[in-house]
N, C-alpha and C positions, 0 to 999 in steps of 0.2 A: 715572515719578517726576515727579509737576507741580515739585515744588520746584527740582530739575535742571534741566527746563526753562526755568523761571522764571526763574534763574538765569542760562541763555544768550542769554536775549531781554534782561534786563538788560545784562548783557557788550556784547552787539550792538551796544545805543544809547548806551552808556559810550562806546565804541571811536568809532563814530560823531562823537559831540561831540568828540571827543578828535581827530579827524582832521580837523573843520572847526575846530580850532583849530591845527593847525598838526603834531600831532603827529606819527612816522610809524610809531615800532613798529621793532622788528628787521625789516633786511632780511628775504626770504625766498628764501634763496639755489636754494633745488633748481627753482624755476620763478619766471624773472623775468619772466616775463609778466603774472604775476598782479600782480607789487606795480603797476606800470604800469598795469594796467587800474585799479584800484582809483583812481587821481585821476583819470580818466577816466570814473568811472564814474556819475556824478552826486548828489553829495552833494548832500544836500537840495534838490535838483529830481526825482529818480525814486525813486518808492517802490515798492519790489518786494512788498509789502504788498499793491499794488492788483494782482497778479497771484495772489495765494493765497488758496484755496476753503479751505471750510468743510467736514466732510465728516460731513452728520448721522447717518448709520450704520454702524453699526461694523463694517461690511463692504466688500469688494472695491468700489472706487467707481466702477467700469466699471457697476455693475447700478442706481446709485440712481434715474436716470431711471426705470426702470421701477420700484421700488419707490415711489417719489414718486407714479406711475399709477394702481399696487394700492391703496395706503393710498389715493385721491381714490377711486378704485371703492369702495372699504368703507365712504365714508364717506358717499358719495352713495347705498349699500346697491344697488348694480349689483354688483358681488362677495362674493357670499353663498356662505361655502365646500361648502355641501353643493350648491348647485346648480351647481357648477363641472363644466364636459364635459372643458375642455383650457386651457391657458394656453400661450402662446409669446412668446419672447421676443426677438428679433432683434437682433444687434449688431455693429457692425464687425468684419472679420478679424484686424483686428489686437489685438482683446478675446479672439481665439478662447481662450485660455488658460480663462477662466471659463466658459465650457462645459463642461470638462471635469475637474472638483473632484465626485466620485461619494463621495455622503453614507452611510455606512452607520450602524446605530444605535450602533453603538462607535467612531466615527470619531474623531479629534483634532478638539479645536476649530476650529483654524487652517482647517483643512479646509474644517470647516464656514462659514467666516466668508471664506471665497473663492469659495463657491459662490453663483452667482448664483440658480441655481434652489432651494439651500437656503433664501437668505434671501426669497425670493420667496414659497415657502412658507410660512413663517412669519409676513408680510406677511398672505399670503390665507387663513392660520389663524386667527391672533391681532390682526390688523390693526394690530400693532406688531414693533418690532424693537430690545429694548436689548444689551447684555452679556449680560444674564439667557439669553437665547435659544441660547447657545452655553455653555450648560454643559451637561456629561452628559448630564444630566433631558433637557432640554428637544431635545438630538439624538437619541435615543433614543425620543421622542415619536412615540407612532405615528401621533397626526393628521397631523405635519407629514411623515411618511414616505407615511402615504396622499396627499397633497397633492400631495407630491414626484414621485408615476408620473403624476401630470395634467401636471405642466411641461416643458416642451420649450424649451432654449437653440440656438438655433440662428444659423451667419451670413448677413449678406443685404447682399451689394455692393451695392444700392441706396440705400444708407443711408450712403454716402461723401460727403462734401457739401454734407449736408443740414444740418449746423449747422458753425458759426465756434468753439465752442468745444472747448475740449482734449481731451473726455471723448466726445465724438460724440455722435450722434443712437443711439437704443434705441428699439426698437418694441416695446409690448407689445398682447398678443392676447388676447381673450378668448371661449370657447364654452362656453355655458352647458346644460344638459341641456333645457331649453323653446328651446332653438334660437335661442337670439340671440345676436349677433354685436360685439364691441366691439372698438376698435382705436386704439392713441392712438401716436403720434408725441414723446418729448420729446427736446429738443436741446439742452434746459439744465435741466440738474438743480440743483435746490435748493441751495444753496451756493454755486454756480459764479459769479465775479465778474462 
């Protein structure tokens, strides 16, 4: 509900002016640590603002690096889904969860909208990804189920590391039926501040 939200992002910068004026609000007796941190915590010198991603798909955002990969292959027309051999996808251990979300054609959405190799699919189907994509229809789609037995999520401790941001580095792979070979590295997915 944007309007709710909208609501508490207002609240937030109310509360805010209101506290660089002097205000304090009811104590907050079950945890006095928190009120204490709060004048400590840098009123208008740190904005926590500059630490919150954007998260342009409306899936599990452990997988957008590699989806950001797929849609630059579509668009470059190096990922053409009928010539697809295999796709793989590599991601830290501690993503391991998203591996393991198995899409079946009647599955819940949610399901499908945590699955990295679902959304990947769809990516290297349709070469997009909105809401649209995770309704009934469109999981129930047999392209993207055919799509689905070419992708492979897998973990790869090599990938520990390799980027500073929160979301890790994602490798994704690509093998095409004429035998060619693609492979891209991203360590900051689109959004990430």
């Amino acid at each position: 509900d944007f309007l709710r939200m909208g609501y508490k992002a207002k609240a937030s910068i109310d509360a805010s002016l209101l506290a660089d004026c002097g205000f304090s609000g009811p104590p907050i007796v079950d945890d006095p640590s928190l009120s204490t941190r709060f004048k400590t915590r840098g009123l208008h010198t740190e904005f926590l603002v500059n630490q919150v991603y954007t998260k342009p798909y409306p899936t599990c955002r452990v997988g957008h690096g590699a989806l950001d990969t797929l849609f630059k292959w579509r668009k470059e027309n190096i990922l053409i889904p009928e010539s697809v051999k295999k796709i793989k996808i590599s991601l830290l251990k501690r993503y391991e969860y998203g591996k393991n979300f198995i899409v079946e054609k009647d599955s819940y959405y949610k399901i499908a909208q945590y699955s990295i190799a679902f959304a990947a699919s769809c990516a290297a189907v349709y070469g997009d990804l909105d809401d649209l994509r995770f309704d009934k229809e469109n999981i129930g789609d047999t392209k993207i189920h055919s799509m689905l037995e070419k992708i492979k999520v897998v973990v790869d401790d090599g990938l520990e590391g390799v980027s500073k941001y929160v979301h890790g580095a994602i490798k994704t792979e690509l093998w095409t039926r004429d035998n060619q070979y693609f492979t891209e590295i991203s360590d900051c997915p689109r959004g990430d501040p």
